[in-house]
ZAMARGU-4260 file (C-alpha; in steps of 0.2 Angstrom, whole numbers, plus 5000, padded with zeros to 4 digits):
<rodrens>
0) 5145/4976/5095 | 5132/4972/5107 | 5134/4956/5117 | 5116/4947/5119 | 5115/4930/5128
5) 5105/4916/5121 | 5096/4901/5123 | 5107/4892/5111 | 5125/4901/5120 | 5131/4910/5133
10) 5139/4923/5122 | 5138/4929/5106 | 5148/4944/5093 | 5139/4950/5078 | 5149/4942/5063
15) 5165/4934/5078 | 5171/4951/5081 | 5177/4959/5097 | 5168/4968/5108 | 5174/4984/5109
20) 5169/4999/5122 | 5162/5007/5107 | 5151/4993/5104 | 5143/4993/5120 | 5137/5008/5119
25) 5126/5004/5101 | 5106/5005/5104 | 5095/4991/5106 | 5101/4978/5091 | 5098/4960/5094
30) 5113/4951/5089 | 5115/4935/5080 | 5121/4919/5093 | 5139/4911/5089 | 5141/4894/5091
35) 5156/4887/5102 | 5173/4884/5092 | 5175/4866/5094 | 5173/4852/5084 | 5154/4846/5083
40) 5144/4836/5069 | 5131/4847/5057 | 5117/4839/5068 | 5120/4847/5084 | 5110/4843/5100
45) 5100/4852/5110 | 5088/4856/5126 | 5086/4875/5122 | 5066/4876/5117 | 5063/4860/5130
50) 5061/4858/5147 | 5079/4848/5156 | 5063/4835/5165 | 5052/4834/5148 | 5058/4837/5130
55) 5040/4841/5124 | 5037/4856/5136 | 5041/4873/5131 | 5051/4885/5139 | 5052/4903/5135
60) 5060/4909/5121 | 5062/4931/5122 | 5062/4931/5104 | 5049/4920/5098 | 5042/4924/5082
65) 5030/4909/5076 | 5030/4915/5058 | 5051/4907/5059 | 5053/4891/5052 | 5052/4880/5070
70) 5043/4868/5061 | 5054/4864/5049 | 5071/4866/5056 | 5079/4857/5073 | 5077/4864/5089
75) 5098/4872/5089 | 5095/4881/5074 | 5101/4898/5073 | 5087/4906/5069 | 5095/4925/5073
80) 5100/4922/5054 | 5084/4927/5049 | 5080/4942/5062 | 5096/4951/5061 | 5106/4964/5046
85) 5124/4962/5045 | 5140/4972/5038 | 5145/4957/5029 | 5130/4948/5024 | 5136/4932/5036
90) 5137/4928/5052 | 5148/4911/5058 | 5137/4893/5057 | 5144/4877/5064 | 5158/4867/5059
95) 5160/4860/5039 | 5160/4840/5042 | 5173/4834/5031 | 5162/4832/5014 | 5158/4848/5012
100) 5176/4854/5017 | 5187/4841/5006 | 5173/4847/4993 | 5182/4866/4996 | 5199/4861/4997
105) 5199/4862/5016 | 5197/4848/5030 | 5184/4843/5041 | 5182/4851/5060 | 5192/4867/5053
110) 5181/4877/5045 | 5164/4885/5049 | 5148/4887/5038 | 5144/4905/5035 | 5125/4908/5037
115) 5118/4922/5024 | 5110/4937/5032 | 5103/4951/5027 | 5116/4966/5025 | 5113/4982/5035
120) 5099/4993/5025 | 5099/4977/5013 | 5085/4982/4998 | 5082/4963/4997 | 5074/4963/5015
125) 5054/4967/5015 | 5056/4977/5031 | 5068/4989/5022 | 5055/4993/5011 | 5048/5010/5008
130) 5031/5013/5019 | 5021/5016/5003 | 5027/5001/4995 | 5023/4990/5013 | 5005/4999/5013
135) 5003/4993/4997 | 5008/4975/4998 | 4997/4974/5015 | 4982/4980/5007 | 4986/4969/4992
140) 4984/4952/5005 | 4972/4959/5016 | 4962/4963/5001 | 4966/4945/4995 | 4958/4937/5011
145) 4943/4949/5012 | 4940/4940/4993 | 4940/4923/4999 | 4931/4928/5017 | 4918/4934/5003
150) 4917/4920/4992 | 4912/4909/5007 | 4897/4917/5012 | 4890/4926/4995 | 4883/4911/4987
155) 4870/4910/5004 | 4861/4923/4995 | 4851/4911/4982 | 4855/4893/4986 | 4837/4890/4982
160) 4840/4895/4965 | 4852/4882/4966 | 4839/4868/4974 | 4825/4874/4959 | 4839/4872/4945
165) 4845/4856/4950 | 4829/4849/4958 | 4838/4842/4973 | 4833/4847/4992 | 4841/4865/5000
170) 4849/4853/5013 | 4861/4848/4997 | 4862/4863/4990 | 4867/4870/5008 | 4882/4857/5003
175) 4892/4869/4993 | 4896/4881/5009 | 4901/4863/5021 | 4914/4856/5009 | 4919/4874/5004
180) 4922/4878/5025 | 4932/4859/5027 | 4944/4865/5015 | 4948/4877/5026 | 4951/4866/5040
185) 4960/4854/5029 | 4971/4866/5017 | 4982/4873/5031 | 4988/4856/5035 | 4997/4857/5020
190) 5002/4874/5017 | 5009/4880/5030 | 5023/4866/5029 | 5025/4868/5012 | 5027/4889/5012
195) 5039/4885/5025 | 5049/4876/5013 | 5044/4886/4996 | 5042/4902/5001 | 5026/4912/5001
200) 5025/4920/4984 | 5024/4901/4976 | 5008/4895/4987 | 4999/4911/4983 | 5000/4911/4966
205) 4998/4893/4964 | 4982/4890/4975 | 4974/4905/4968 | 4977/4900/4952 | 4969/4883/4954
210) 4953/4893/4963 | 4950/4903/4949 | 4951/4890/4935 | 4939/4879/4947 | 4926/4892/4951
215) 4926/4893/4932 | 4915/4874/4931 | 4904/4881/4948 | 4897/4894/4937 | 4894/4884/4921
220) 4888/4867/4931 | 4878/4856/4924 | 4873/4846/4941 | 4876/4849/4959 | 4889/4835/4958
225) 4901/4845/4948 | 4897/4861/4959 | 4899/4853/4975 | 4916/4844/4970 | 4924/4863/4964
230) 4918/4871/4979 | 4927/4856/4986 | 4944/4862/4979 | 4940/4881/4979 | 4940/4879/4997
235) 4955/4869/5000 | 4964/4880/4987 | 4957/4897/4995 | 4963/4891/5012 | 4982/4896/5008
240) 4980/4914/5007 | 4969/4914/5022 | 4983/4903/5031 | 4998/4916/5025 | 4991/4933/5023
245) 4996/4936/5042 | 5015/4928/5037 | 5015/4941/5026 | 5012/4955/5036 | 5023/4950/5049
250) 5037/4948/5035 | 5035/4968/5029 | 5032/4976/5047 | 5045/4977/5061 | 5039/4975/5079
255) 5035/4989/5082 | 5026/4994/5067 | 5013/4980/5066 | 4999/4985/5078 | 4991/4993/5065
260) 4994/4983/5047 | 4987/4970/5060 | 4971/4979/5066 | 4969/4983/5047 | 4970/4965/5042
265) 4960/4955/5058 | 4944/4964/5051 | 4945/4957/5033 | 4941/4938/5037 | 4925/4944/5046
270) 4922/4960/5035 | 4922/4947/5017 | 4906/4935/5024 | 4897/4952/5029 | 4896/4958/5014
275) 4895/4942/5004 | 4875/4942/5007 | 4873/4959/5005 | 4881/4959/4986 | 4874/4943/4985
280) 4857/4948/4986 | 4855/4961/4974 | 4866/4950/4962 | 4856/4934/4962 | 4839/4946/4963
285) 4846/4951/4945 | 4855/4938/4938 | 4850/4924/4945 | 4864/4912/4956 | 4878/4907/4940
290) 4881/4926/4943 | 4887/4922/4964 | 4901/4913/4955 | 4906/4925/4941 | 4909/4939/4953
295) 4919/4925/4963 | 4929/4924/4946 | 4930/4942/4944 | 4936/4945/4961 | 4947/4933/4963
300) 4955/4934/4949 | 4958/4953/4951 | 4967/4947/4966 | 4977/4933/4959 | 4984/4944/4947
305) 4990/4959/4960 | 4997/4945/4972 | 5007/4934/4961 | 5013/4948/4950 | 5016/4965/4959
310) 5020/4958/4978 | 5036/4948/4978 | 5042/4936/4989 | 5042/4942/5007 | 5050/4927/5017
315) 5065/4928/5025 | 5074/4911/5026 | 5065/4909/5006 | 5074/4926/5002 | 5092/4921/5010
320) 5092/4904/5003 | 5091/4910/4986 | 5105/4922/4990 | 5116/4907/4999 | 5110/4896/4981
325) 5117/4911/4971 | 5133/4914/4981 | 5139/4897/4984 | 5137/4895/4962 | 5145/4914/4959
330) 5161/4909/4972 | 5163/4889/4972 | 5162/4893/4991 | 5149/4877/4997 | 5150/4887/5013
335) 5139/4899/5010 | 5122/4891/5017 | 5106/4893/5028 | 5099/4884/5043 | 5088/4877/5033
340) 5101/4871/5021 | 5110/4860/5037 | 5098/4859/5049 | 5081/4853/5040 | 5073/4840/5050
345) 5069/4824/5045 | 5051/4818/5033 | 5048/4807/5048 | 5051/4825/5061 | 5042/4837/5051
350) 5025/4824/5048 | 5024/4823/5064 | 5026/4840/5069 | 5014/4848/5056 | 5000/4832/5054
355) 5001/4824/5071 | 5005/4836/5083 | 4990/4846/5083 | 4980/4833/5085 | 4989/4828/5101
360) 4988/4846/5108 | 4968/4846/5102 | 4966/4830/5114 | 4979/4830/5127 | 4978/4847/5134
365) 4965/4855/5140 | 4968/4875/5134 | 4969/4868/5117 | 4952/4859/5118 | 4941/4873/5127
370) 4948/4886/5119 | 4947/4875/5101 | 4928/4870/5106 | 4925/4889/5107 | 4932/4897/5092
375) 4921/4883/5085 | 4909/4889/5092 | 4909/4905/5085 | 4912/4899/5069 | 4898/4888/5067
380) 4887/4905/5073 | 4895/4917/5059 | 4889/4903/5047 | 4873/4899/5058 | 4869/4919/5054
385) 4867/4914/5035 | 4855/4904/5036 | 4847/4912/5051 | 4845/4931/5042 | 4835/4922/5028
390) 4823/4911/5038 | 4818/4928/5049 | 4819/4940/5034 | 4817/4932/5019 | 4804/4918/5024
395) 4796/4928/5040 | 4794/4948/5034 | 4792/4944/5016 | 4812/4953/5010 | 4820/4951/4994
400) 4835/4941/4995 | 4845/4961/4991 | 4836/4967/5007 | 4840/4954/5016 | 4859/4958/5012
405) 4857/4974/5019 | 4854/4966/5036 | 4870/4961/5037 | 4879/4978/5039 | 4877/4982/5059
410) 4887/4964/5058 | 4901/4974/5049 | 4901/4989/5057 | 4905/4979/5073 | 4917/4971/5065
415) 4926/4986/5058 | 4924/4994/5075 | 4930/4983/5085 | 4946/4983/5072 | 4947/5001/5077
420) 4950/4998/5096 | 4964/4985/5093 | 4977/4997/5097 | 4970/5000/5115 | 4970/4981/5116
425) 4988/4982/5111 | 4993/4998/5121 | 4987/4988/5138 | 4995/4974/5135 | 5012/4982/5134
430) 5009/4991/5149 | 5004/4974/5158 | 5022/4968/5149 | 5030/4985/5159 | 5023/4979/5174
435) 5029/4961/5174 | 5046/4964/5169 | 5043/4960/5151 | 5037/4942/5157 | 5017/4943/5159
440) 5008/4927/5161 | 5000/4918/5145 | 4983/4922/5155 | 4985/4941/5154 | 4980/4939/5134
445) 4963/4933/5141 | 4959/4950/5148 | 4950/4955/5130 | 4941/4939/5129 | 4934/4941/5147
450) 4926/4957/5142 | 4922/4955/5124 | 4913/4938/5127 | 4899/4945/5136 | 4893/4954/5118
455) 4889/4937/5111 | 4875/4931/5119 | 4870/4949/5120 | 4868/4950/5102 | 4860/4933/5101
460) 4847/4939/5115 | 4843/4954/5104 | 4842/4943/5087 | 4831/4931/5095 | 4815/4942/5104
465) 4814/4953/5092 | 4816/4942/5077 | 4793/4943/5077 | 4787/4946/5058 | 4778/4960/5066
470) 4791/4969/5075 | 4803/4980/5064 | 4818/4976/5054 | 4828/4986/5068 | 4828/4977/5081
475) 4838/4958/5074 | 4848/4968/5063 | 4855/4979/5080 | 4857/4961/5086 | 4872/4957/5073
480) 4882/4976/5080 | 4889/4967/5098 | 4891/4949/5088 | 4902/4959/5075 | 4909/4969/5088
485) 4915/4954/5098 | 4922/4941/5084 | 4939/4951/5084 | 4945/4952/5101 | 4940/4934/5105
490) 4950/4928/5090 | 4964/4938/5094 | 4962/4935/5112 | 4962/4916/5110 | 4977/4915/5096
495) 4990/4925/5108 | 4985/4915/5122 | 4991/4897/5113 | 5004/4908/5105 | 5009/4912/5123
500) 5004/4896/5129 | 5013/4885/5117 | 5027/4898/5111 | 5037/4885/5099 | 5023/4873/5096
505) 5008/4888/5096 | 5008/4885/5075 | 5004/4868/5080 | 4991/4871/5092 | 4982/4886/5078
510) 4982/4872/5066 | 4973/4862/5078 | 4961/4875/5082 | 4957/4881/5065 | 4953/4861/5057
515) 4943/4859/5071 | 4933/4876/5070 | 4929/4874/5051 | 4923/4856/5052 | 4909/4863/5066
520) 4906/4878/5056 | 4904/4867/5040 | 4890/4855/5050 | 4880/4870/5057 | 4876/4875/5038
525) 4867/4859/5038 | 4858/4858/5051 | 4853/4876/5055 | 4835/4880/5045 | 4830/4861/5052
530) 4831/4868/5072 | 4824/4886/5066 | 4810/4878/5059 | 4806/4865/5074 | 4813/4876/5088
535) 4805/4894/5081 | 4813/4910/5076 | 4815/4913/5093 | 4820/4900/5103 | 4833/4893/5092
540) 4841/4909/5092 | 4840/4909/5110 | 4850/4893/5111 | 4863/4898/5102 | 4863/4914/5116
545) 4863/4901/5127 | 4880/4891/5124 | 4887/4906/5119 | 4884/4912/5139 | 4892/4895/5145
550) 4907/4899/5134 | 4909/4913/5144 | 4914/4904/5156 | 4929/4896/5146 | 4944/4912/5149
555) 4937/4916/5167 | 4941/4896/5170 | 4958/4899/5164 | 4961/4916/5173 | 4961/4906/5189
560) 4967/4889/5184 | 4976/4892/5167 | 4994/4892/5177 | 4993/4876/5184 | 4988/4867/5170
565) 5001/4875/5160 | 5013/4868/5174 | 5005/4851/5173 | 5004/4851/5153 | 5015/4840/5146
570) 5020/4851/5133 | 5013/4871/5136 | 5027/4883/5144 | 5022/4883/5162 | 5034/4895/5168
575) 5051/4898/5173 | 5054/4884/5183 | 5053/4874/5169 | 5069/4883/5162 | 5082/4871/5156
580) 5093/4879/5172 | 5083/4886/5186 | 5097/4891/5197 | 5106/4902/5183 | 5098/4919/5178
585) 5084/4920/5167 | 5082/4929/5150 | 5079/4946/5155 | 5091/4945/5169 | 5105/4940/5159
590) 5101/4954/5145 | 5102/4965/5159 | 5119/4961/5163 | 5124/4963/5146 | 5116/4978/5139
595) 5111/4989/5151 | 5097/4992/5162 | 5079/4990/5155 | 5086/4982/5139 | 5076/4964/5143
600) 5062/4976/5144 | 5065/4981/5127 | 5066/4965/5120 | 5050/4958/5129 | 5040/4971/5123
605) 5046/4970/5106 | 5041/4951/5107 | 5023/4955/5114 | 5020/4969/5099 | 5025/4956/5087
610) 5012/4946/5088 | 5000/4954/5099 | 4987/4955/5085 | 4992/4939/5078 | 4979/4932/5065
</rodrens>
């Protein structure tokens, strides 16, 4: 077989064999990293994901793929367990220590754990699976998260149905889309780790199940306390499937496959809160607001059922462990195991990594904080725009709330346009991979984000001056087109450039971002028909324009100075003088020698479509 280098080794066989002339000659096939036959501990130590001078700081890893268990597992893992299909279904682990060998009959330092793989064509392995089947399951999840996207946003459409029943200010009513948007922000912090740990299907039938009993009392309420405490938990609950939905994807789709499952599904979180208002607002014109939470039920309770019963666990390491559960209790062989079965950080590790960690990259580096600080941002404005369509509509030409909704769908088209053009996105970036040797600087992703940031404050501009109660409807509707337009490369822009950044720790810096983007989009809610009222239609629109522009400024800053404060960072990968050993070839070098000219190309390029629409 095919002999690839690692990080982890300096050779490796797939499943210890030979390497035969036959072998080399086998297409491109990343093979699984063998550890060195010697005696060694279970815990093994290792620089390979750290920088010799600082452990913190990344170095660069050719087969990152941030949806693998880093977070969980130490930094030695073998995590080619979970990317590669074997003939026997094993590949070599480290050395048994003596418990578990005497345990087999055998003694310590002699015998070596057998990591479960996948088998060649193995059924069990959600890539395999047929194209119709994959289609299905990704429109199953990117349905699931257009659902919650739409439950956020379509109780805007009466909230002063809410303020008349309970007799209480639109300022509390406005409460139920805040503590609904912090649960997004605080939910992740929790399930990432634990679908990590769980698996996927578990979280996703268990949160959605606890949304829809909860959106159950919000419908029947009897005072705003109760209906602002279960948007409270609708929120946090709803925030798993928004958290794993692009996992998922990423589990059922190879490299090369994904551009397009992704494109699909970056346009559902921006597509659900477009259309919230405008079903909304025919709804609550006929029903009244109680019927803003039964569609909720309805919906997401169509979803909870197609998830949890007709899409099946999709996690690698979840899938194998179960296998390695099942053999080790079908042969009496304790060998049979997973990383994450011997190389499971500690409690102490893993708290810090999933609950203090983002918070130290949100205030000790500075890409973490801009780029953070504008997502928000943009978030606060998607909310700002439910309020904001209202007050000009609704309050200044005299619409119905279902007219109002109506409104909303230039904002969508942009969206779903926008979705349309990710490809192109994707197709330059590979060809800036090609002419970077598979190695482009993290600053290359900010090419989309320097071009697509200008639409914001356009679309503000146009919201703002032609937002008079005597001009047409035209003209603040057109204004929601370049906004909608713009939402999708920026997001995608800014999450592969702290993917790229921050390669193991880029989950980490995500997690930071999105906490702090829904707490600012949770506070605009409240204080948006205030500065529209005291500011004017037009002016108040205008500044949101205005820090939008000086946002602009935030990628063309780190175009030119983004390197050398990822060479300074204490932790982001600053490049490859930051490798473990400078002098020795680096990763593509190294696959070169191995496999053949342009194979490192091949593996770069694979990297950079995996995740080159990341969510």
């Amino acid at each position: 077989m095919a002999v690839i280098p690692s990080e982890n080794s300096s050779t490796s066989t797939l499943e210890g064999g030979d390497v035969t002339d036959v072998d080399k000659e086998q297409p491109n096939q990343l093979e699984p990293i063998s550890r060195v036959s010697q005696p060694a501990p279970v815990r093994r130590t290792s620089t390979a994901r750290r920088s010799l001078s600082n452990p913190d700081k990344e170095v660069f890893d050719p087969n990152l793929d941030v949806n693998l268990p880093y977070g969980t597992l130490n930094d030695d893992a073998n995590l080619d367990e979970y990317r590669v299909e074997t003939r026997t279904g094993t590949i070599p682990g480290p050395l048994e220590p003596p418990s578990v060998a005497q345990a087999s009959g055998g003694k310590g330092g002699e015998k070596h754990y057998k990591l479960v793989t996948f088998t060649e064509d193995d059924p069990a392995n959600p890539k395999n699976w047929s194209k119709a089947y994959k289609w299905y399951c990704t429109m199953v999840v990117a349905l699931t998260c257009f659902v919650v996207a739409f439950c956020s946003s379509v109780i805007t459409a009466d909230l002063i149905g809410v303020s008349k029943t309970f007799d209480v200010s639109l300022e509390v009513s406005f409460l139920t889309i805040t503590v609904f948007v912090i649960g997004f922000g605080v939910g992740p912090m929790a399930f990432a780790p634990l679908s990590e740990i769980f698996g996927r299907q578990v979280i996703y039938a268990s949160t959605l199940l606890i949304a829809v009993i909860f959106t159950i009392p919000c419908a029947v309420s009897k005072n705003i306390g109760t209906l602002i405490v279960c948007r409270a938990i609708d929120g946090i609950a709803f925030s798993a499937p928004m958290t794993l939905v692009g996992g998922t994807l990423a589990d059922l789709w190879r490299n090369e496959e994904r551009g397009v499952p992704m494109a699909a599904f970056s346009a559902a979180p921006f597509i659900g809160p477009a259309i919230g208002p405008l079903v909304g607002g025919f709804l609550s014109d006929a029903a009244g607001w109680r019927w803003l939470y039964w569609i909720q039920l309805i919906l997401s309770g169509a979803v909870y059922v197609l998830i949890t019963f007709t899409v099946p666990e999709t996690y690698a390491p979840t899938i194998l462990a179960r296998r390695a559960k099942k053999l080790r209790k079908e042969t009496g062989d304790e060998s049979y195991v997973t990383e994450q079965d011997i190389d499971e950080k500690t409690m102490g590790e893993r708290i810090k990594v999933f609950m203090i960690r983002p918070f130290q990259l949100l205030f000790r580096e500075l890409i973490v904080l801009l780029i953070s600080l504008y997502m928000s941002v943009l978030y606060g404005l998607l909310y700002m725009f439910f309020v904001a369509f209202p007050i000009v509509y609704q309050e200044g030409k005299g619409y119905t709330a279902g007219i109002t909704g109506l409104m909303f769908i230039p904002l969508a088209l942009g969206v779903v346009m926008s979705a349309f053009l990710s490809p192109l996105v994707n197709k330059h970036y590979l060809k800036m991979c090609a002419k970077y040797n598979g190695k482009p600087p993290a600053e290359i992703r900010l090419i989309p984000m320097m071009f697509s940031c200008w639409f914001i404050p356009i679309g503000m501009f146009i919201f703002a001056w032609t937002s008079y109660t005597d001009l047409d409807w035209v003209g603040p509707a057109f204004g929601g087109w370049p906004v909608g337009f713009g939402f999708i490369f920026l997001y995608n822009s800014a999450n592969n450039y702290l993917v790229d950044s921050y390669q193991h720790q880029a989950a980490s810096a995500l997690a930071a971002k999105t906490c702090i983007r829904s707490f600012w989009g949770a506070g605009c809610v409240l204080f948006t028909e205030q500065m529209y009222h005291r500011l004017g239609d037009q002016w108040a629109s205008s500044l949101l324009a205005f820090i939008g522009l000086a946002c602009c400024g935030i990628p063309f800053f780190f175009w030119f100075f983004g390197a050398k404060i990822r060479a300074h960072s204490k932790y982001a990968y600053g490049g490859d003088d930051e490798m473990e050993n400078p002098e020795q070839p680096n990763d593509l070098e190294k696959s070169r020698t191995n496999n053949g000219a342009g194979r490192g190309d091949d593996l770069d390029l694979a990297r950079a479509r995996s995740y080159v629409s990341n969510p």
